[in-house]
N, C-alpha and C positions, 0 to 999 in steps of 0.2 A: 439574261436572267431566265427567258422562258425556258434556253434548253435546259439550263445549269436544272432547274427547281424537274423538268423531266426524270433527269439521269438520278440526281438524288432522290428522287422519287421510288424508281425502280433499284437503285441499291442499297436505300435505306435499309429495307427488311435485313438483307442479308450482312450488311456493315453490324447492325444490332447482336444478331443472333452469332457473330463469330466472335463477341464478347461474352457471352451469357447463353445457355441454353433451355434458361426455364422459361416456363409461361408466359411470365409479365414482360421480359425482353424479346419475346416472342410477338407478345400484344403490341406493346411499343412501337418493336422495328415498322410492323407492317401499317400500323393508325399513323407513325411518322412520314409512310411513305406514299400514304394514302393523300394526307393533306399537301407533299409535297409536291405531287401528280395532279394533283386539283390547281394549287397554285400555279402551276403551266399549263394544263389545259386552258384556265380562265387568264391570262395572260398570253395565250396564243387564240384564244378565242377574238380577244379585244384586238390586238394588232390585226388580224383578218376582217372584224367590222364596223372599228371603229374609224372613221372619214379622217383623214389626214391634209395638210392645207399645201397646197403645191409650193416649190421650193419661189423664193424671189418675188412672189407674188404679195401685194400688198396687203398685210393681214388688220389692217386701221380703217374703220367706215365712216371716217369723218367724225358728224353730228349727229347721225340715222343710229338709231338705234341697234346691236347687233343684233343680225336674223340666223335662225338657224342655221343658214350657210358658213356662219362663224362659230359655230362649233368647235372644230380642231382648234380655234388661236379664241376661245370665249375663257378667262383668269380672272378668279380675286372673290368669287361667291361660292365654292366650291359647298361649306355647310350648307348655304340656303338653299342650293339646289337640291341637294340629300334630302332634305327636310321638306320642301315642298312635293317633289316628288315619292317620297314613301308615304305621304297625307295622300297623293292622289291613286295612288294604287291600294292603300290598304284604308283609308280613313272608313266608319262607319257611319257617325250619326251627321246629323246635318249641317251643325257646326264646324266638323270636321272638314268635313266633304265641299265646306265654303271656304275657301284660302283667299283669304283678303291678304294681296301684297302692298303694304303700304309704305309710302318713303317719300323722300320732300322730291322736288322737279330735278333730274338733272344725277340723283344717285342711280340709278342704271336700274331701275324697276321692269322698263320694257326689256331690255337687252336682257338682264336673268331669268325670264320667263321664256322668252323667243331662244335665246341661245346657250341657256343652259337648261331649263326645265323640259321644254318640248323635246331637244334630243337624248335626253335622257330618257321620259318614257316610251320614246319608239327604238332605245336602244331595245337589240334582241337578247335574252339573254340567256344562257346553255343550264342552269339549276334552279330546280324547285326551288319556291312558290313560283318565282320569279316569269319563269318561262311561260307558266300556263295562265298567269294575269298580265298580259300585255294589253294596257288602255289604248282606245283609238283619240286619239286628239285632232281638235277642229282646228286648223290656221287662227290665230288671234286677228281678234276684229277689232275697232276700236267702237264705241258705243255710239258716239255722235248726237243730232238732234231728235231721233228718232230710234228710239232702243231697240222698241220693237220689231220695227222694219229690220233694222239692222240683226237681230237676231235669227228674226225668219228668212233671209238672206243666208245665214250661216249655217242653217239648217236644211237648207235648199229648199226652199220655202217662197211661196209669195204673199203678196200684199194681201192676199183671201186670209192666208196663216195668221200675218198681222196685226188685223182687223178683228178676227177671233180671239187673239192675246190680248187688245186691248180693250174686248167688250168682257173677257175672262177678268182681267184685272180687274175694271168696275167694280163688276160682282162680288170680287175677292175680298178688295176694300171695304164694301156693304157688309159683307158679313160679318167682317173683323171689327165694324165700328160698331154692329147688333150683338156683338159677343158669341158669335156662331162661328163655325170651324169654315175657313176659306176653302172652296171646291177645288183652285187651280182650275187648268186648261187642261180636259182631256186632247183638243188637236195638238197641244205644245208638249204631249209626254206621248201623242204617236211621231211625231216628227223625230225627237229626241231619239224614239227607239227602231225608228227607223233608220237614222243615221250612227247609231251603234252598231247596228247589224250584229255580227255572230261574237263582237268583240267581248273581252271583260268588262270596259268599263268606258264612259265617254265623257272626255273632258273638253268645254266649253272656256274657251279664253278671253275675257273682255278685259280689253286694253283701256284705260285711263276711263274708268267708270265715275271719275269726279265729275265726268260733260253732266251727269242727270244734277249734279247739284244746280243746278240753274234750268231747269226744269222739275219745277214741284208740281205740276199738274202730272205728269208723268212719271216721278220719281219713287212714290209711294205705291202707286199701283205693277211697275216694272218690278220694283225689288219682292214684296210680296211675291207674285208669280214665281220669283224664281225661288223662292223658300219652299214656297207649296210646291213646285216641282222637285226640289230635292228632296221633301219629306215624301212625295209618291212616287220618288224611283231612286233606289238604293245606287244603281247603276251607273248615276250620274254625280260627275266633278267638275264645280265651276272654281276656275283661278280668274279675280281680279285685280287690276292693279289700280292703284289709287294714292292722292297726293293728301298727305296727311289736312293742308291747311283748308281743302274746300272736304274733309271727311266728316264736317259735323251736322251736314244735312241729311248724311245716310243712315247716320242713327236714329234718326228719328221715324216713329212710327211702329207698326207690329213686326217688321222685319230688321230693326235697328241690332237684332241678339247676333245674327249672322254676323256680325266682325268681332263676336266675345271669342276666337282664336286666331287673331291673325299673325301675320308672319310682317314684323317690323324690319324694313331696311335701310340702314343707317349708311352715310357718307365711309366712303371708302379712308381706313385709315394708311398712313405712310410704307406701310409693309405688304397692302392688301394692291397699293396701284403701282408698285416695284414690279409686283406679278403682273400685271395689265400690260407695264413695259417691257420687260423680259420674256416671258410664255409667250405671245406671239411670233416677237422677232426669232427666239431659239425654234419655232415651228417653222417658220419659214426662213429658216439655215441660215441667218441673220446675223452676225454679232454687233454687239454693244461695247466702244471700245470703254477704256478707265474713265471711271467720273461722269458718263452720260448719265444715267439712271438718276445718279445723286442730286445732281446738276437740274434736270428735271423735273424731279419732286421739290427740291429748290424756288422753281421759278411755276409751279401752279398747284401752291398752296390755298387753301379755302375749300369752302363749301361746295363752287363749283368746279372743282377740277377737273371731273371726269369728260364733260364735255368739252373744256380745253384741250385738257390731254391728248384727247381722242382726233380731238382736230388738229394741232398741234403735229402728233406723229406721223395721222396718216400724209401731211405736203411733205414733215423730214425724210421720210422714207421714199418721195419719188423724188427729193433733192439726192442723197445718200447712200442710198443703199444699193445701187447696180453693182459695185463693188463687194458686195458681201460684208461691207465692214462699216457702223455709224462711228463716228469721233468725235471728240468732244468740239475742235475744231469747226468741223462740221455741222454740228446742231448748233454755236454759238453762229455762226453765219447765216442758217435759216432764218434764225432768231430776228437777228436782225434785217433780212429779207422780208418775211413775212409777218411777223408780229402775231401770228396765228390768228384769232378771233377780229381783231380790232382793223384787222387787212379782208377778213371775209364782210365785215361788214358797211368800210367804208365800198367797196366794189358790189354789195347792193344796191346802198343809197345811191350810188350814182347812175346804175342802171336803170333805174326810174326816173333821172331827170332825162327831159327837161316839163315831164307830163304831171310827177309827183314833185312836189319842191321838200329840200332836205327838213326845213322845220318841221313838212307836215310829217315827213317820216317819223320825226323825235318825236311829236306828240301821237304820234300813234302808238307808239314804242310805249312810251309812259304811261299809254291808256291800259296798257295789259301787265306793269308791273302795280302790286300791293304794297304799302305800310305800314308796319305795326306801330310803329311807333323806336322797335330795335331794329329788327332785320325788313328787306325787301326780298318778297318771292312774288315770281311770277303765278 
């Protein structure tokens, strides 16, 4: 396609003009051959930088969330990634420029932002606007017990930084409850821009920002700061990710408006984790014989599929795949080999005895799921 859209490029004009010799087919040939030229330059651009996934190698990362490195074999988000990523290069106001990703546990919230958002805006890319607003992005952190810390940490920063963000906060809070404009942290908007450096724009990635819901001493003061920092530096892109059921503590307070544009991520439907199945394996020169895929989506139906799936393919493919070829055959023997999840987990509990006994396991298990009353989430 790169060359074909080349050559048509360069023969467009003159294919035109040896039907027609006025102006307009004139104009035509050459605006036709112009965008044809285009179309393979950026189609020979991509195959030169964009990362390809070695052949055989196993493109499934269990339960781990995919990281950047899965890139080449990352299927199934393709809008969200668009979409979060044109907010992070072009957003304006502060709202914008906060991309709350939200979505229940277990729909692939981290994996879309690690493996499709972050290589996207360090792809490089050969046309205006594009090329000259290339954001710098920080590694995703996760938030933890300690936001702060953990913030000043990602900024290269120490405990002095910290301590300053968290006596900044105070103050923030005070003001906001006196009805007076929050100062923000002048050390958290030099750190900031000093970890931009000569970039366009610096995007900050906080992974499972629900931890601060269980910290209200901290939670109120953490998010503020980072409002008043986005409203005093244009410069700056925070992406969060967050689990809708503990998201009702975030709203609350003067920085609850920061999630009035977020980006909602919903359980992958039947068509969406076909691509999950397929796009890797065809990446790493793989095939799928008749009836696997179907077969599949079949047998991890539900809310949690993705992490079964994920686990699931990555044992079929070191059963499977040295031959180049999965079968239906073949993945119904895994099947019953492994049992996917239900075989990962008895080969935990056991590896804890004879120190941890299997009960306490369960009840610890039970201690971290919820009830609504309909459904259970973690």
């Amino acid at each position: 396609w790169t060359i074909f859209s080349l050559l048509l490029g360069v023969a467009s004009p003159a294919l035109v003009m040896g039907k027609t010799a006025d102006l307009a087919g004139i104009v035509a040939g050459v605006l036709f051959g112009l965008a044809a030229v285009g179309a393979g330059v950026v189609a020979l651009h991509r195959r030169r930088t964009d990362p390809t996934w070695p052949p055989m190698k196993n493109p499934y990362p269990l339960l781990t969330p995919y990281s950047a490195e899965y890139a080449p074999v990352y299927f199934g988000r393709t809008d969200e990634v668009a979409d979060i990523a044109a907010r992070a290069r072009a957003g304006v106001t502060v709202t914008e420029r906060f991309i709350g990703v939200v979505g229940p546990s277990g729909c692939g919230k981290s994996s879309l932002v690690r493996a499709g958002v972050v290589p996207a805006l360090q792809r490089r890319e050969i046309w205006p606007p594009s090329m000259w607003f290339r954001p710098k992005t920080l590694p995703p952190f996760v938030v933890g017990q300690d936001p702060f810390a953990s913030l000043a940490a990602a900024l290269g920063g120490d405990e002095k930084l910290a301590e300053a963000m968290r006596r900044d906060a105070d103050a923030a809070i005070e003001a906001s409850v006196e009805g007076a404009r929050p100062a923000g942290s002048v050390e958290l908007l030099r750190a900031v821009a000093r970890r931009r450096g000569r970039a366009s724009r610096l995007v900050i990635i906080l992974d499972q920002l629900e931890d601060l819901s269980g910290l209200p001493e901290q939670r109120l003061g953490f998010m503020l700061l980072l409002k008043c920092l986005l409203r005093d530096d244009p410069r700056l892109v925070i992406i969060a990710t967050v689990r809708p059921d503990l998201f009702g503590p975030l709203l609350d307070g003067p920085a609850g408006d920061l999630f009035s544009e977020q980006v909602v991520v919903l359980p992958m439907d039947q068509v969406r984790l076909a691509s999950i199945i397929e796009g890797p394996a065809r990446a790493a020169r793989v095939e799928l014989g008749d009836g696997v895929v179907h077969r599949m989506l079949a047998d991890t139906r539900g809310a949690d599929a993705l992490p079964v799936l994920s686990y699931l393919l990555h044992h079929l493919w070191e059963d499977a795949a040295k031959d180049g070829l999965i079968t239906l055959d073949e993945y119904e023997r895994a099947m019953g080999e492994h049992n996917a999840i239900a075989e990962h987990a008895e080969n935990a509990t056991r590896s804890m005895a004879p120190a941890v006994s299997r009960e306490a396991v369960l009840d610890s298990l039970l201690q971290l799921v919820n009830h609504n009353g309909n459904d259970a989430y973690r």
